[in-house]
N, C-alpha and C positions, 0 to 999 in steps of 0.2 A: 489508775484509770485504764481499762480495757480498750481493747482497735475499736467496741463496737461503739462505745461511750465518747472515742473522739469524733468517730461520723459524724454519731447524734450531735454531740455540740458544733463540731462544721458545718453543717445542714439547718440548724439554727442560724448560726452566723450569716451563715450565706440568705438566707431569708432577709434576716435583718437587715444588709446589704440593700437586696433587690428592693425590698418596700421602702429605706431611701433616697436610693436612684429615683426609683417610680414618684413619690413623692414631691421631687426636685423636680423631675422632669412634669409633673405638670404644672407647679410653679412656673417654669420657665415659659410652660405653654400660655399663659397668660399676658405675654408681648410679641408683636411681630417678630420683635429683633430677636430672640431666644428660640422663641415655639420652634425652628429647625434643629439646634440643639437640645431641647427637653424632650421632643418625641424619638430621639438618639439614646439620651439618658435614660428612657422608661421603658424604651426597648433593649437595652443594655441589662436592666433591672429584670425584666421578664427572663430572659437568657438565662440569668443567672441563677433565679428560682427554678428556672427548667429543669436545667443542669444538677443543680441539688438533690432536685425531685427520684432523679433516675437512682440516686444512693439513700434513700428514705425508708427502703423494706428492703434491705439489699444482705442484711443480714452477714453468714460467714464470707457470702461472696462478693460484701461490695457493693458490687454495680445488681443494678434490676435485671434480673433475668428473662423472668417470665412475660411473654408477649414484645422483648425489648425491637427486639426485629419490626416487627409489624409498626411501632410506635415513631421505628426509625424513619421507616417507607412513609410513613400519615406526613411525619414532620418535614421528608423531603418532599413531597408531592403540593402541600399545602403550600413550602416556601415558593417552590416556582410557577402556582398558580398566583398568589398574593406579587411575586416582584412583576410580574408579568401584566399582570389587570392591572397594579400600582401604573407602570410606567404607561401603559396603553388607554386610561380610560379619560375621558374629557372630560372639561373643566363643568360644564352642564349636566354631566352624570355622575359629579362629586357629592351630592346629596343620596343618590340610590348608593354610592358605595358606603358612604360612610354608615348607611340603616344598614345595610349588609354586614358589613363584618360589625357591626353595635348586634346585630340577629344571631348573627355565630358566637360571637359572648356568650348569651341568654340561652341558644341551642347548645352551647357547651356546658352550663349550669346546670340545665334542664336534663341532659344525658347523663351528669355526677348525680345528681338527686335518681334519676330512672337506677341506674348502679346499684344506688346503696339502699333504697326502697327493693328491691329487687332480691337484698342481701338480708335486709332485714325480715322479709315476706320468707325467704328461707332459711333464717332462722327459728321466726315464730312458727312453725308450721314443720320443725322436724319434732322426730322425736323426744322425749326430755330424757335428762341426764345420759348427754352423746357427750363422749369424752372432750375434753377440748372447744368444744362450743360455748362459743361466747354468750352473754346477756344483751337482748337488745335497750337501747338505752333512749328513754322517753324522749328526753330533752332532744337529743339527735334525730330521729324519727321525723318530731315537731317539727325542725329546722330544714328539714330533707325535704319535706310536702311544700311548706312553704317557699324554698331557694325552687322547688322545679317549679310551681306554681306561676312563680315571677320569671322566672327564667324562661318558660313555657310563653307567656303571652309577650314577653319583649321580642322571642325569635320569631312569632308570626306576624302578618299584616301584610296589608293590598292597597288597593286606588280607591279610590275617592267612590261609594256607592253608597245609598239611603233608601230604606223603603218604610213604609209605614208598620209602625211598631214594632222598629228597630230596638230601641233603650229597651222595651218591656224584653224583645229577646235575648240581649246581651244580659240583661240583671239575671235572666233564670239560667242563661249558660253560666254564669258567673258563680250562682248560689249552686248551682249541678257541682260546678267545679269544688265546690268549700266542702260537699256534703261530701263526697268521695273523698276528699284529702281527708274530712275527719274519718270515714272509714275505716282507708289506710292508717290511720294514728291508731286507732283501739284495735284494729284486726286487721296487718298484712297481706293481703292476695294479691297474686299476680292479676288476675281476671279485674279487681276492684282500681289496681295501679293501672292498667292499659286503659278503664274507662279514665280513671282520674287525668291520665294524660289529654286522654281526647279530647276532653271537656274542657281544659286550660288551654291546648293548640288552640281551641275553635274557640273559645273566647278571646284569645289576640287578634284572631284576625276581626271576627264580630266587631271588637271595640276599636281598630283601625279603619275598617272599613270606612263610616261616615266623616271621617277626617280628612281633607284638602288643604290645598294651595299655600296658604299663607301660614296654616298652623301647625305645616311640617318643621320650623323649628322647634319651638316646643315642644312636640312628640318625640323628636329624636333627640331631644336633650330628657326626655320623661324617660324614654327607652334605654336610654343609655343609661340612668339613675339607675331603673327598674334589673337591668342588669349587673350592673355593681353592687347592687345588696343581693342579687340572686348567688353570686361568684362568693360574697361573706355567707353568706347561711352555712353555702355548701363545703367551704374552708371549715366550716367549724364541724362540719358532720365527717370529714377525711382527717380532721385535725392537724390542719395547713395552715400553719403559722401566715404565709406570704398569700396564698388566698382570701384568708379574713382578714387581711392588712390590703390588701390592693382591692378588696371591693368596697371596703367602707369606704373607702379613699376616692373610689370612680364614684360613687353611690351618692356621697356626698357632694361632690362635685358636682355630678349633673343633677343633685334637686337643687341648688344653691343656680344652678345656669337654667335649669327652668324657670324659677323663680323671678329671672332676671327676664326671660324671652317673655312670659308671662303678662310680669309687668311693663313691658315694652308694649304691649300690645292693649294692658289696659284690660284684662281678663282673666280670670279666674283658669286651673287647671280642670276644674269641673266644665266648667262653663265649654273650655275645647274641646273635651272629651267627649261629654254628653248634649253640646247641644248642635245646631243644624248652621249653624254663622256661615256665610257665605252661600245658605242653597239658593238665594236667589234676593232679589232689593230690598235695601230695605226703603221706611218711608220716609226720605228726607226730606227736606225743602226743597221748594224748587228753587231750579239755579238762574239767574237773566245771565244773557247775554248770549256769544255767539261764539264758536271755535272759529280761531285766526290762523288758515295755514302759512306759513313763510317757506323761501324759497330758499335752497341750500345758499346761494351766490350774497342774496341779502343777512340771513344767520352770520355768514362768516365775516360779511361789513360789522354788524355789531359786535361779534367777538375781537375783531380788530379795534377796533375804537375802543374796546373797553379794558380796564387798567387790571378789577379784581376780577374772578372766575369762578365760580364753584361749580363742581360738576357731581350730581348726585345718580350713582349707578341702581341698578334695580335689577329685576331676575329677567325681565327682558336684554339686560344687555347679557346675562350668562347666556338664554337660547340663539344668539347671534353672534354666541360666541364674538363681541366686539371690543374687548377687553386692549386687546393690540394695537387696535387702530384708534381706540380713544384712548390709551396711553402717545400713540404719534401724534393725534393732535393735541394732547396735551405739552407734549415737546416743542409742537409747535410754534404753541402760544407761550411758553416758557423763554423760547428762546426772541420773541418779539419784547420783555421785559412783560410777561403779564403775569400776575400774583394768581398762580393757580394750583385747588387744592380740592380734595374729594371728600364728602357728605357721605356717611355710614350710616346707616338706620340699625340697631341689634337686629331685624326681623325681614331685613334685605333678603331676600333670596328665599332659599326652600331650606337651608340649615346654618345653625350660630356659627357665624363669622365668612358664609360664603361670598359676598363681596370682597370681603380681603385678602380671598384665597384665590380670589379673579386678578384682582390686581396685584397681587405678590405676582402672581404669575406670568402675567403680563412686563413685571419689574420697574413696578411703581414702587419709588422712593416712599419708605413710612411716616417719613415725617411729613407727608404730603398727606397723609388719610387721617381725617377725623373723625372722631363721634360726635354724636348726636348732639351732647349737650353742650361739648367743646367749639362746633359750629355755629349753632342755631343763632346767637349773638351775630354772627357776622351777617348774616344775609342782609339787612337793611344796608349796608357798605358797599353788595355784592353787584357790580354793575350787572354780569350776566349770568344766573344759572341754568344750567344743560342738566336738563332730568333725561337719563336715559333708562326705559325700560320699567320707571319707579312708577305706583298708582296710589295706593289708599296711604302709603307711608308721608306722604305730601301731599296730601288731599287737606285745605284749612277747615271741613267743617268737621271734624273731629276737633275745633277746638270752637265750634258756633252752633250745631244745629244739635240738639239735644235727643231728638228721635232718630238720628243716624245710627246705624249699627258699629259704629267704630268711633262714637261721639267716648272722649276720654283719653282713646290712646297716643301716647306722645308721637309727635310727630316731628318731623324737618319741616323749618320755617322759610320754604323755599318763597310761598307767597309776597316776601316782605321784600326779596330782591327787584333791583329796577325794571330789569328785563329777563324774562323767562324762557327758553328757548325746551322746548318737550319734545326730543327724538321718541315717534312710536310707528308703529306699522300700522295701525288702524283705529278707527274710534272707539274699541271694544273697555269696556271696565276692568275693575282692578277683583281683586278676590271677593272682595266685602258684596259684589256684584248691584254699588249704587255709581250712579255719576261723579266726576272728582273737580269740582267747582276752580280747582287749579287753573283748570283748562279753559276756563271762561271768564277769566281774568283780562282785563284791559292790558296790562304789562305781558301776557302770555302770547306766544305764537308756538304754533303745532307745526312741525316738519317730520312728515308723514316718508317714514324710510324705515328701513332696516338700520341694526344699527350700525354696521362696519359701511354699509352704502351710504349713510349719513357722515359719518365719522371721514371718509376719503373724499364725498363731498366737500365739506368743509375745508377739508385742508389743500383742495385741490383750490376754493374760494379764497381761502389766507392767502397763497401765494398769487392768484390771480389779481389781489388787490394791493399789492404792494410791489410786485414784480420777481418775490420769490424769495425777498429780501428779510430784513428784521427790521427795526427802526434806527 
C-alpha cells in the first residue's frame, strides 16, 4: 500500500469518525440535559471532516494547496464573526439566528451545486477529445441541479407579505425554476445556470414571503430539512463520503421535527406553505362574557394561597425578555413550599424548542419543564396558572368551535385550572388573528403588564403579604 492509498483510507476513517460524532451528537440533542454536550460532539465531527477534507486531492503533496490560504482566511474570519454574534445575540433574536446560519447551509449547498454545474457547463462545451478531460456524468449533473435547487430556496426568505395572486406567482417561478434545471441537465451554459439560479433564489423568497408568526417553527424546521438533503445531493456530486452522511442525517431529522411542529399545530406542510392562516379572523363563535382585569397585589394574594402552579410561557415573554424574573418568582414561590412547574407547547415561540432555550437560559431546572402532553393531566389539580405571553396555544375552542381556524390543534388545558392569572400587555390577538375564549372565562383574570413588570410585581406582592417570609 502506497502514502497515497493510506491518506485515501485515513480520509475515509476520518469521515466515518465525523458522521458518528454528528450522529451521537444529535441524539444527544434531543434532551435538555445532553443537547449542551451533542452540539459539542457534532461540532467536534464537523472539525474533523474539515480537516480531512483539506488531504482529499492533496495528491504527492499531502495537504491542499491550491487556494488553501484564502480558505484559511474564510475559516478565520467566519469563526470570529459566528463566536462573536454566538455570545452577543439575545434570547428574542434566537429565531432570526438560527434561519440564518440554517440559510448559510443551503447558501453553501447552493454555491457546491453553482461550482460543479459551472464545471460541468465547461466541460460540455469544450472541445472533444482534449486530452485529460473528463466525462460529465448524468446522474451527477441531475443531483447538482437538484441539491442547488433546494439549497437555493432554503438560503432565501423575508417577513410576513401577501398580495393577491401570490400562489399563481410562486408556482410559475417554481415551474421557470424546474424548466432551466432541466436545461442545465440536457445542455450546460453558463447564461442557462445564472437564470436557473435566479429563478430558485426568487422562489425562496416568493414561497417565505406569505409565511408569519406562528408558522415560523415549521418552516425553519422545513428549511433546515430542505437543507440537509441539499448538503446530500451535493456530497454525492464532490464524492464526500461525510457530506452525504451528514445531510441525510440533518434532512431527516428536520422532516421527522416538521412533522412533529406540524402536527402540533393540527396542519398540513401544504396547508403553511400555501395557504393565507393568520391574514386575518377567522369565523368563530362568539364568545359571552367579559375580560376581568386583576391587580398585581390581589394576583399575588392568589399565588400565595395556592399549593400547585403551573406557569405556561409564550413568545410574548421571549419579547420582554422576562425569562429572569419569572424564573425569580418562580423561586419565589418555590421557596413558600409551592409545587411549581412550566407548560411547554412544541409551537411556543417563533422556533422548535424556543421556550426551553428561554428558560435553560434564564437556569431553570429541567425537571421543572414539561410537555405538552406530560402536563395537560395536571391542570384540573392546578390551583393557579400564569399564561405569559401564550395566545391561540391555550385558546379551548380549538377543542369546541368547529369553524375556528385553529379548531383541531392540540392545545394546553390551561382552561381546566382553578384560577387563571394571563400576564399581557394589551387586548390584541394571538397569530390565528380570532379572539381566545381563555380570556373570558369566569376563573380567568387579565393583568395587563409587561412581563418582567408583572413578574417584579408579584414578587414585590409575595413578600408584601407574608412580610418577606416563606411559610
Amino acid at each position: 500500500m502506497n502514502s497515497a492509498q493510506i491518506v485515501s483510507l485515513l480520509i475515509q476513517a476520518s469521515y466515518f469518525v465525523a458522521a458518528v460524532l454528528l450522529i451521537m451528537g444529535i441524539k444527544r440533542m434531543s434532551s435538555p440535559v445532553t443537547a449542551r454536550s451533542g452540539i459539542q460532539w457534532a461540532g467536534v465531527g464537523v472539525l474533523v471532516a474539515v480537516i480531512a477534507t483539506f488531504f482529499h486531492h492533496g495528491g504527492e503533496h499531502g495537504l491542499l494547496i491550491e487556494n488553501a490560504a484564502l480558505i484559511f482566511i474564510a475559516i478565520a474570519i467566519s469563526t470570529v464573526i459566528a463566536w462573536y454574534s454566538g455570545k452577543r445575540v439575545a434570547m428574542t433574536a434566537m429565531p432570526q439566528m438560527v434561519a440564518l446560519y440554517n440559510g448559510m447551509g443551503g447558501g453553501s449547498a447552493a454555491a457546491i451545486g453553482a461550482s460543479a454545474l459551472l464545471g460541468f457547463a465547461a466541460i460540455a462545451n469544450a472541445p472533444r477529445f482534449v486530452p485529460g478531460m473528463p466525462a460529465v456524468n448524468s446522474s451527477q449533473i441531475v443531483l447538482a441541479v437538484i441539491g442547488a435547487l433546494i439549497g437555493s430556496i432554503s438560503f432565501t426568505g423575508s417577513k410576513t407579505f401577501r398580495f393577491t395572486g401570490q400562489q399563481a406567482v410562486n408556482g410559475l417561478c417554481f415551474l421557470a425554476a424546474v424548466a432551466l434545471g432541466a436545461m442545465v441537465v440536457l445542455h450546460p451554459q453558463t447564461q442557462t445556470i445564472v437564470l436557473f439560479f435566479a429563478a430558485a433564489l426568487l422562489f425562496g423568497i416568493l414561497m417565505t414571503l406569505p409565511i408569519g408568526g406562528a408558522d415560523m417553527p415549521v418552516v425553519i424546521s422545513l428549511y433546515n430539512a430542505f437543507t440537509g438533503l441539499a448538503v446530500g445531493f451535493e456530497g454525492y456530486v464532490q464524492g464526500n463520503i461525510a457530506l452525504i452522511i451528514a445531510g441525510i442525517v440533518v434532512g431527516a431529522a428536520g422532516t421527522l421535527l416538521t412533522r412533529l411542529m406540524a402536527k402540533a399545530m393540527n396542519r398540513s406542510i401544504s396547508n403553511v406553505l400555501f395557504s393565507n392562516f393568520g391574514a386575518g379572523g377567522g369565523a368563530a363563535q362568539e364568545i359571552s362574557g367579559s375580560l376581568k382585569p386583576i391587580e398585581a397585589d390581589d394576583a399575588a394574594s392568589l399565588l400565595y394561597m395556592a399549593e400547585k402552579i403551573i406557569i405556561v410561557p409564550g413568545y410574548g415573554m421571549a419579547v420582554a425578555q422576562a425569562q429572569h424574573k419569572i424564573w425569580e418568582l418562580s423561586q419565589n414561590l418555590i421557596k413558600r413550599d409551592k409545587d411549581v412547574k412550566f407548560a411547554i407547547h412544541p409551537v411556543a415561540g417563533r422556533m422548535p424548542g424556543h421556550m426551553n432555550v428561554l428558560l435553560a437560559e434564564a437556569g431553570v431546572p429541567y425537571d421543572l419543564i414539561a410537555d405538552m402532553d406530560d402536563i395537560n393531566p395536571e391542570f384540573p389539580n392546578c390551583d393557579v396558572a400564569i399564561v405569559i405571553g401564550a395566545n391561540d396555544v391555550v385558546n379551548p375552542v380549538a377543542k369546541t368551535d368547529k369553524s375556528s381556524p385553529i379548531y383541531g390543534m392540540p392545545i394546553l388545558d390551561v382552561a381546566k385550572a382553578k384560577q387563571i392569572i394571563v400576564i399581557k400587555r394589551g387586548k390584541g390577538t394571538g397569530f390565528a388573528g380570532i379572539e381566545n375564549a381563555l380570556f373570558y372565562q369566569d376563573n380567568c383574570r387579565m393583568l395587563y403588564a409587561d412581563g418582567q413588570e408583572a413578574a417584579t410585581k408579584l414578587i414585590a406582592g409575595l413578600k408584601a403579604v407574608d412580610g418577606g417570609g416563606g411559610h
